[in-house]
DRENPA-3360 file (N, C-alpha, C; in nm, 2 decimals, always signed):
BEGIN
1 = XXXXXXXX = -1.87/+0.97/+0.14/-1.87/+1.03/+0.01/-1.98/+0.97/-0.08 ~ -2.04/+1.08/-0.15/-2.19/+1.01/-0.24/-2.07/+0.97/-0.37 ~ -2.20/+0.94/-0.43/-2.17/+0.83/-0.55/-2.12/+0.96/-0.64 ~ -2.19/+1.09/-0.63/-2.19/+1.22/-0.70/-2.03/+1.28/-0.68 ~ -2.05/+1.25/-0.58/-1.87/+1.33/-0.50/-1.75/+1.25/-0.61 ~ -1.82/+1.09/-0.58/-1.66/+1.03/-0.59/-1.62/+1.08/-0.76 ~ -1.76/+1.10/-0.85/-1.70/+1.09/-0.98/-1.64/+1.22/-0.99 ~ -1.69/+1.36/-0.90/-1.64/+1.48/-0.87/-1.53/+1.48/-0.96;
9 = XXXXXXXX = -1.47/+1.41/-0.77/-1.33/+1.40/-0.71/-1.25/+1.33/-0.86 ~ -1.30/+1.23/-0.92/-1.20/+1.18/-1.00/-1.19/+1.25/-1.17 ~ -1.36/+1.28/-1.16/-1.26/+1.45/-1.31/-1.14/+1.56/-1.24 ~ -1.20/+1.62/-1.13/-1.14/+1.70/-1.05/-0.96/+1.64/-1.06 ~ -0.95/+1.58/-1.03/-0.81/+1.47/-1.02/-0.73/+1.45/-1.15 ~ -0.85/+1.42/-1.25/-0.79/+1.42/-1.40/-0.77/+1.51/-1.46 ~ -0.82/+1.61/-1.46/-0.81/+1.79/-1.51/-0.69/+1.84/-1.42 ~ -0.64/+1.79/-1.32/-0.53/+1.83/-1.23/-0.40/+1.80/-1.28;
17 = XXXXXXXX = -0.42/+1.66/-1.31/-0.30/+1.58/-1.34/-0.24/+1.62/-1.52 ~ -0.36/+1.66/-1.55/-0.34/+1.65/-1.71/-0.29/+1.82/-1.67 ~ -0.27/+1.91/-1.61/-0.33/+2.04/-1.64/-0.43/+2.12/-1.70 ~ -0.54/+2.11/-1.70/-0.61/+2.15/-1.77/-0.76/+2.23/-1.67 ~ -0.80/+2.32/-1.69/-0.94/+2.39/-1.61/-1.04/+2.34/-1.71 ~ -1.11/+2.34/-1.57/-1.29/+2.35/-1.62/-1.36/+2.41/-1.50 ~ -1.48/+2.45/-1.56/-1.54/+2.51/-1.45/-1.62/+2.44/-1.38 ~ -1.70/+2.46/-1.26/-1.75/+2.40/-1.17/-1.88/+2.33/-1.25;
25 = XXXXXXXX = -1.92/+2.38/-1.31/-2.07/+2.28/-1.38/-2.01/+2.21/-1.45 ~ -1.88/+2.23/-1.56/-1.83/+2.15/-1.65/-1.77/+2.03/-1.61 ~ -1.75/+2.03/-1.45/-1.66/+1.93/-1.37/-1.78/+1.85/-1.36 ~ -1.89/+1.86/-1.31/-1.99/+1.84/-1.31/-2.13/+1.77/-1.40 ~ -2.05/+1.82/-1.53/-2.15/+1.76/-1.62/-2.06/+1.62/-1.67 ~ -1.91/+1.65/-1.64/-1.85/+1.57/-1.68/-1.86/+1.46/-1.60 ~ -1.83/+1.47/-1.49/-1.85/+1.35/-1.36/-2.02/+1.31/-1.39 ~ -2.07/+1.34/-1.39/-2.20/+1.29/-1.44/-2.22/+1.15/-1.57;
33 = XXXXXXXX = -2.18/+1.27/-1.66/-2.15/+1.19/-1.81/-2.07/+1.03/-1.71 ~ -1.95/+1.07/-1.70/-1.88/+0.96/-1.67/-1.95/+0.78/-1.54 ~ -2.06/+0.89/-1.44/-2.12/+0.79/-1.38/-2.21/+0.72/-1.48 ~ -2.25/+0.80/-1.53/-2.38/+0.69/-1.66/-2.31/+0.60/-1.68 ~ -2.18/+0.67/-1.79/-2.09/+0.55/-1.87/-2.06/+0.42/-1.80 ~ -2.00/+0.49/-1.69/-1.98/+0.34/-1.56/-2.08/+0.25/-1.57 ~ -2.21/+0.30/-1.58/-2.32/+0.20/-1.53/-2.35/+0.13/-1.64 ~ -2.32/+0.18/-1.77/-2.40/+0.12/-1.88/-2.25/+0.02/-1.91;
41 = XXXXXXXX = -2.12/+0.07/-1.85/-2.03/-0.09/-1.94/-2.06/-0.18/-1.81 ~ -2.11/-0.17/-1.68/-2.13/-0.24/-1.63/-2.30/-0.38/-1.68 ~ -2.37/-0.28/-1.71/-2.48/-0.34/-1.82/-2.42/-0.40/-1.91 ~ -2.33/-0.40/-1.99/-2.32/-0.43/-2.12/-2.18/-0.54/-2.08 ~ -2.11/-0.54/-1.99/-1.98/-0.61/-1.98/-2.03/-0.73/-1.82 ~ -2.16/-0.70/-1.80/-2.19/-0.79/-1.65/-2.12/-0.77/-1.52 ~ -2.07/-0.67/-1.54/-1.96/-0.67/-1.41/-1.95/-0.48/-1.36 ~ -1.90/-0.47/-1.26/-1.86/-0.37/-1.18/-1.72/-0.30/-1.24;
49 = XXXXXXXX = -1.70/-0.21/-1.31/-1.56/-0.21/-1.31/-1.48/-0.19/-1.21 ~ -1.55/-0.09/-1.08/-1.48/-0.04/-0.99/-1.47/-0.18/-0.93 ~ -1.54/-0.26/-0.87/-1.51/-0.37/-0.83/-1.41/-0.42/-0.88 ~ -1.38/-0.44/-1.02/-1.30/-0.50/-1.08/-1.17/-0.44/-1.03 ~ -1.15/-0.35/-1.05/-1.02/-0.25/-0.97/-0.98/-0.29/-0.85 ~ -1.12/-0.26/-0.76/-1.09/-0.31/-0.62/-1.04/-0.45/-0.58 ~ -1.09/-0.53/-0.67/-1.01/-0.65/-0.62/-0.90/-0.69/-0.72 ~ -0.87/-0.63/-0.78/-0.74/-0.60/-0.82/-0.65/-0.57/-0.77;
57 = XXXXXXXX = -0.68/-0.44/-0.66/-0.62/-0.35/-0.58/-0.60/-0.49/-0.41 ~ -0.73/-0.51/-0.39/-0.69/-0.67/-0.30/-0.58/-0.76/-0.33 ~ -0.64/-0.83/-0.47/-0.51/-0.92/-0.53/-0.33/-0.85/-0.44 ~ -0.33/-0.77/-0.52/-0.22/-0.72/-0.51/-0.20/-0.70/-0.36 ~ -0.23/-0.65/-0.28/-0.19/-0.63/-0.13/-0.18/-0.80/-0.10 ~ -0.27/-0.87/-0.12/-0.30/-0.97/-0.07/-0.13/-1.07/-0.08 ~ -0.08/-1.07/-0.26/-0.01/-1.13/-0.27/+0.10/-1.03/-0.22 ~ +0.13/-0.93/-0.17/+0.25/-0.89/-0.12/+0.25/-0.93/+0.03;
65 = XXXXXXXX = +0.17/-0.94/+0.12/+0.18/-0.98/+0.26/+0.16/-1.11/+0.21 ~ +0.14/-1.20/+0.16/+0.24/-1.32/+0.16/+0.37/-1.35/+0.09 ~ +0.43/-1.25/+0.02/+0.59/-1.27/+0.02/+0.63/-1.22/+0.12 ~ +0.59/-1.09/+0.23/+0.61/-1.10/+0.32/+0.60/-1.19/+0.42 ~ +0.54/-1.26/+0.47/+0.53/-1.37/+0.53/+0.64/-1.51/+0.47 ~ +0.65/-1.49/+0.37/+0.73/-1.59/+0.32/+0.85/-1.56/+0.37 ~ +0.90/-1.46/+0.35/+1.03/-1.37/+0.40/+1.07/-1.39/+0.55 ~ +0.92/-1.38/+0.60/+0.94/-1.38/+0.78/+0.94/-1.52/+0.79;
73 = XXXXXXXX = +0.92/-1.58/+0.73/+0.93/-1.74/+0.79/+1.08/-1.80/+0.73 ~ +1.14/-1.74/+0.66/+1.29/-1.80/+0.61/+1.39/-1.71/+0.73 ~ +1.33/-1.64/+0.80/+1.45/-1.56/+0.94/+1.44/-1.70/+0.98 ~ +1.57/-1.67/+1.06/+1.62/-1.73/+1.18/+1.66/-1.64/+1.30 ~ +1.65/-1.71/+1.44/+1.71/-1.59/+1.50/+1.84/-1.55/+1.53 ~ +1.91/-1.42/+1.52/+2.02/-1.40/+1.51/+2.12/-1.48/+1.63 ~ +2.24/-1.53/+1.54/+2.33/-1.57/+1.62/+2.38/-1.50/+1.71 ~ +2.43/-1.37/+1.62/+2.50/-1.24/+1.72/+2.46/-1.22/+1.85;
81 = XXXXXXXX = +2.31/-1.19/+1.82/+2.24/-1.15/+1.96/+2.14/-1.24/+2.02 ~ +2.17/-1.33/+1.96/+2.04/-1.46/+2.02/+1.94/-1.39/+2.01 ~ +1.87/-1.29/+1.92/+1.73/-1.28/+1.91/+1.72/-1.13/+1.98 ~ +1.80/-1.09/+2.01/+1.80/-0.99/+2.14/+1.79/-0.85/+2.05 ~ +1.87/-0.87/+1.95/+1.89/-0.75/+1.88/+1.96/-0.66/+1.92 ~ +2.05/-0.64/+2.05/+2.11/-0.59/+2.10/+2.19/-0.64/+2.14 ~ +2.38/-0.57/+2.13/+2.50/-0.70/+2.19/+2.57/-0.56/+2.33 ~ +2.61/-0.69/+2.41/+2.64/-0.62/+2.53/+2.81/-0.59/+2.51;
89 = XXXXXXXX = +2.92/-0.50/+2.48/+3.04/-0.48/+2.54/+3.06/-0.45/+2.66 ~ +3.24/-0.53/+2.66/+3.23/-0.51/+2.80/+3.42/-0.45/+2.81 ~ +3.43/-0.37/+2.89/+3.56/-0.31/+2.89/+3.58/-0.30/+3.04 ~ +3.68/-0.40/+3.11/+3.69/-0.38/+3.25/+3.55/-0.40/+3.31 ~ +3.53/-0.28/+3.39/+3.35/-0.28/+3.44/+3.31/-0.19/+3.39 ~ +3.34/-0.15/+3.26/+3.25/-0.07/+3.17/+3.15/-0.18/+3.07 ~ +2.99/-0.14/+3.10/+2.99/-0.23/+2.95/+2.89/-0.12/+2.92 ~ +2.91/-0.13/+2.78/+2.77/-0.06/+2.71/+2.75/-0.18/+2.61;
97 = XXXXXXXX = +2.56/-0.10/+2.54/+2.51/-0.17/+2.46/+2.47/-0.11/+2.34 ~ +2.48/-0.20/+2.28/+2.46/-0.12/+2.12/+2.35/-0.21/+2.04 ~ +2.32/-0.17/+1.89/+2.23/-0.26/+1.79/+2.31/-0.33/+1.77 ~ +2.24/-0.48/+1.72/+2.33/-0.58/+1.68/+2.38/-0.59/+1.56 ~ +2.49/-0.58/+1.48/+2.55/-0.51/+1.37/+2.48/-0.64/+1.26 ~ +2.48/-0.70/+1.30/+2.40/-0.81/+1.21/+2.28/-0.83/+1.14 ~ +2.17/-0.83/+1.24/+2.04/-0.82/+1.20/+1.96/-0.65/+1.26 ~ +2.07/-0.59/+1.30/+2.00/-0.46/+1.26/+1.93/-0.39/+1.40;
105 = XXXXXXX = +1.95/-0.52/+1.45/+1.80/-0.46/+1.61/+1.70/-0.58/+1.57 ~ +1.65/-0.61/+1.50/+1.56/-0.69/+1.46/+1.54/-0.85/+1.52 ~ +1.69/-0.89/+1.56/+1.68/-1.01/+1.63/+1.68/-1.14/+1.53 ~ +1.64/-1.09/+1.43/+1.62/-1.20/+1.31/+1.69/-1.19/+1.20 ~ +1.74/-1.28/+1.13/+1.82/-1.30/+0.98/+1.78/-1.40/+0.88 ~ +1.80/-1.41/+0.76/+1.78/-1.47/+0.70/+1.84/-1.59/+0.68 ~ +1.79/-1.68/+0.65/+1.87/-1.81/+0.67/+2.03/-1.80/+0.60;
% end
């Protein structure tokens, strides 16, 4: 995607969401307008805004797969099924098997 596309795509997006038409040059003159504007608070503020976003948008992922991880390191493995995730009945010489009502199939619980 060119640098021309992406601002396109994001009046395109905002004229969508707001409801509102424009025509194909006016999409155009506007995504224009708006790449200048980008470049000059970038001049005037020292910085990237999109960057700014994007690692914003990082931050955020970054700090949720470590509460995940935090989460996965407080499991234990399930007593029910020793880890198996699956518990075996047994009726005479019938047995079947089912999920472990506990941890779900998963094998793991929380402490």
């Amino acid at each position: 995607m060119t640098n021309k596309e992406y601002w396109i795509e994001a009046v395109e997006s905002s004229l969508d969401e707001h409801g509102l038409i424009a025509t194909t040059e006016q999409v155009e003159k506007i995504a224009d307008d708006m790449r200048i504007n980008a470049e000059h608070q970038s001049m005037v503020f020292g910085s990237d805004v999109a960057s700014e976003n994007l690692s914003q948008s990082w931050k955020n992922e970054i700090d949720g797969l470590k509460k995940a991880l935090r989460d996965e390191q407080e499991k234990v493995v399930c007593p029910i099924c020793l880890g198996k995730g699956r518990v075996k009945h047994s009726c005479g010489t019938f047995f079947s098997e089912s999920e472990c009502f506990r941890c779900k199939g998963k094998g793991r619980v929380q402490r």
